[in-house]
C-alpha positions in Angstrom: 42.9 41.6 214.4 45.9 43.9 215.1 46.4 44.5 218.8 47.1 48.2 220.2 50.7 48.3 219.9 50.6 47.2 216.1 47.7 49.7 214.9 50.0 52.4 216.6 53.0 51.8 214.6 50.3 51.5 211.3 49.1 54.6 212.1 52.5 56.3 213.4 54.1 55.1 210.1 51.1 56.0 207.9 51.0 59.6 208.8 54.9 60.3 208.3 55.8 58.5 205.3 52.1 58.3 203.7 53.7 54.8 202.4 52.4 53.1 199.5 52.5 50.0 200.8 52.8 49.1 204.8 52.9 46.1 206.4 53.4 45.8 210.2 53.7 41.8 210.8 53.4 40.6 214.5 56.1 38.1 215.3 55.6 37.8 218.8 54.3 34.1 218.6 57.6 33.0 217.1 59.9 33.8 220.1 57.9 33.0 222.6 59.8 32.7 225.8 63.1 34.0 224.4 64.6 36.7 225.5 62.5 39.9 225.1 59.0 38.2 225.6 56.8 40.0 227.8 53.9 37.6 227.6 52.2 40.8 226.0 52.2 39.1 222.5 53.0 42.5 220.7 56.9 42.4 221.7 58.5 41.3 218.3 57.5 42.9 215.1 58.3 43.2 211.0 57.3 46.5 209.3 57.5 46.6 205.4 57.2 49.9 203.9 57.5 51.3 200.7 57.5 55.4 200.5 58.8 57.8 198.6 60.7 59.1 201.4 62.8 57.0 201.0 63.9 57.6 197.8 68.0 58.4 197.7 68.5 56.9 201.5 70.5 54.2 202.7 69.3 51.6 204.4 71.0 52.8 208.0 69.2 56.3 207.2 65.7 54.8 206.4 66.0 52.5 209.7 66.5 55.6 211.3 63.3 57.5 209.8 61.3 54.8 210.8 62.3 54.5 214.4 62.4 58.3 215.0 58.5 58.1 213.8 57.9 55.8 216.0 59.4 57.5 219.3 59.4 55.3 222.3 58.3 51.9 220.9 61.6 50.5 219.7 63.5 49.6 222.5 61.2 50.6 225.3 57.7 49.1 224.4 58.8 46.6 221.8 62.0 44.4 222.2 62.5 43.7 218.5 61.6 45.5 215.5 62.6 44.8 212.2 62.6 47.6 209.4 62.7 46.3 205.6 62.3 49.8 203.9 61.8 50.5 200.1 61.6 53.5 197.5 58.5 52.6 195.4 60.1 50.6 192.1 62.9 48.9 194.6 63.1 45.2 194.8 60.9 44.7 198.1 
């Protein structure tokens, strides 16, 4: 089950890019007491999306999309996030 922090990006990202496919993977277990673990277990995180927002935007402007949808979680709530974002028909 996805814990709070995860079904907020999901929903967050669902309601701005109304993607196609979205995947928000929690990878909080693998750094485990590195640098950036709370002990929350929702610190480190993969999001796969495919939208056509996307469509005609580098990857720099698409990372950018995704974290100005998702406010203050980046950075402040979550200490990594990575962004793989796709135009439907890209290689994802």
């Amino acid at each position: 089950m996805a814990g709070s922090v995860a079904r907020e990006i999901e929903t967050l990202l669902g309601h701005a890019f109304v993607p196609t496919r979205l995947e928000v993977i929690n990878d909080s277990a693998r750094h485990h007491g590195h640098a950036g673990d709370d002990g929350s277990g929702e610190s480190h995180f993969t999001v796969v999306i495919e939208s056509v927002a996307f469509a005609g935007k580098n990857r720099l402007e698409r990372q950018r999309m995704v974290n100005r949808a998702l406010g203050d979680i980046p950075g402040q709530r979550v200490h990594a996030l990575a962004i793989r974002a796709f135009a439907p028909g890209e290689a994802g």
